[in-house]
C-alpha positions as CSV (number, residue, x, y, z in Angstrom):
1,X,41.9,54.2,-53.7
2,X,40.7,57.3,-55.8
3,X,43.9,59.0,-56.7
4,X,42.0,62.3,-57.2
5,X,40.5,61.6,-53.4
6,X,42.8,63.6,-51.2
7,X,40.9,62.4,-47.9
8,X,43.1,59.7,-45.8
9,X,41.4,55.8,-46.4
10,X,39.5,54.1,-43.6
11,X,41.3,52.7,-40.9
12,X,41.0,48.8,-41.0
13,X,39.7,49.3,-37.3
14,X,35.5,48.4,-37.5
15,X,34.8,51.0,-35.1
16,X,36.1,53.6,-37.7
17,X,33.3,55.2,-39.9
18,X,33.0,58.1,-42.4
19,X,30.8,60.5,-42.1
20,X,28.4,60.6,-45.2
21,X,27.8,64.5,-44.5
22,X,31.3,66.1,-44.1
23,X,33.5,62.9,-45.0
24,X,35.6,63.0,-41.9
25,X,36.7,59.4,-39.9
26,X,35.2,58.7,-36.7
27,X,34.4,56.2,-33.5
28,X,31.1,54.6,-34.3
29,X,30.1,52.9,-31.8
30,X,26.8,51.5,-33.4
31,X,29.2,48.4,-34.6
32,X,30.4,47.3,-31.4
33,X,27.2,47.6,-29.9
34,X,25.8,45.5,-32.4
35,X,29.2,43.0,-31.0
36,X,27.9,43.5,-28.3
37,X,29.9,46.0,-26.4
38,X,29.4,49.3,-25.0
39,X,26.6,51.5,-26.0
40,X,27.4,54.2,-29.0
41,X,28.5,58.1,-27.8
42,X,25.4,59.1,-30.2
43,X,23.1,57.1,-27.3
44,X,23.6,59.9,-25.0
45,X,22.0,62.5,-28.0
46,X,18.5,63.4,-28.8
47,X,17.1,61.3,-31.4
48,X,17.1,63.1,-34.8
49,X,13.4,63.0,-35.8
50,X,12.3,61.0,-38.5
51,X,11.1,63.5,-41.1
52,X,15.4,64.4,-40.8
53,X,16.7,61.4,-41.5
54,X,17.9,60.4,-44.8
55,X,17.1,56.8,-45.9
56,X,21.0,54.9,-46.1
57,X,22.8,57.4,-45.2
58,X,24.1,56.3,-42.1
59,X,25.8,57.4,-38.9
60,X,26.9,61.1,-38.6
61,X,30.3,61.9,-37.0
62,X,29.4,63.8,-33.6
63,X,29.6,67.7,-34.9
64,X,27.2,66.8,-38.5
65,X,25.1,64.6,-36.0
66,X,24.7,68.2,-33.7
67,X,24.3,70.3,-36.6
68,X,21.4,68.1,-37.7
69,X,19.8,68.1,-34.4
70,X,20.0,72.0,-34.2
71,X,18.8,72.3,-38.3
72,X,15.8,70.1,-37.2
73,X,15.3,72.2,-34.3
74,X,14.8,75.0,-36.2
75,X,12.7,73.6,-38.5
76,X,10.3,72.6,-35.7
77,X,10.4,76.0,-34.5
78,X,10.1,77.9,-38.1
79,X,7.1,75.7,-38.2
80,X,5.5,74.6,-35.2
81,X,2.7,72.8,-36.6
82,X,5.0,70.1,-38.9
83,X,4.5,67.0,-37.7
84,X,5.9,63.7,-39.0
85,X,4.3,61.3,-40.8
């Protein structure tokens, strides 16, 4: 542990993620899907087009997941003719 990290450690449950955008905990529910258990919350989200996504960055908590959905929303609309590639 960073002593100059103020934010709290990981909780030793696997469902528990942080958030590579804002650094906050949260349920991810890609593992245990992957255990085969229930599908993740993000499931029931749009899909964040490719040209957003950030290679190993990894899951998003649900509010950074929503912003990037409405940023890449935006885009598309500030430029209608992007495509991805």
């Amino acid at each position: 542990m960073n002593p100059s990290d103020p934010s709290p450690p990981l909780s030793r449950d696997p469902d528990i993620a942080r958030c590579p955008r804002c650094g906050r905990p949260f349920d991810c529910g890609a593992r245990s899907t992957q255990a085969g258990g229930p599908p993740c919350w993000c499931v029931s989200m749009p899909a964040l087009p490719a040209e957003a996504l950030k290679r190993g960055l990894g899951c998003l908590c649900p509010e950074c997941l929503a912003e990037a959905l409405a940023e890449a929303q935006a885009a598309r609309t500030d430029n209608p003719t992007a495509r991805s590639s």
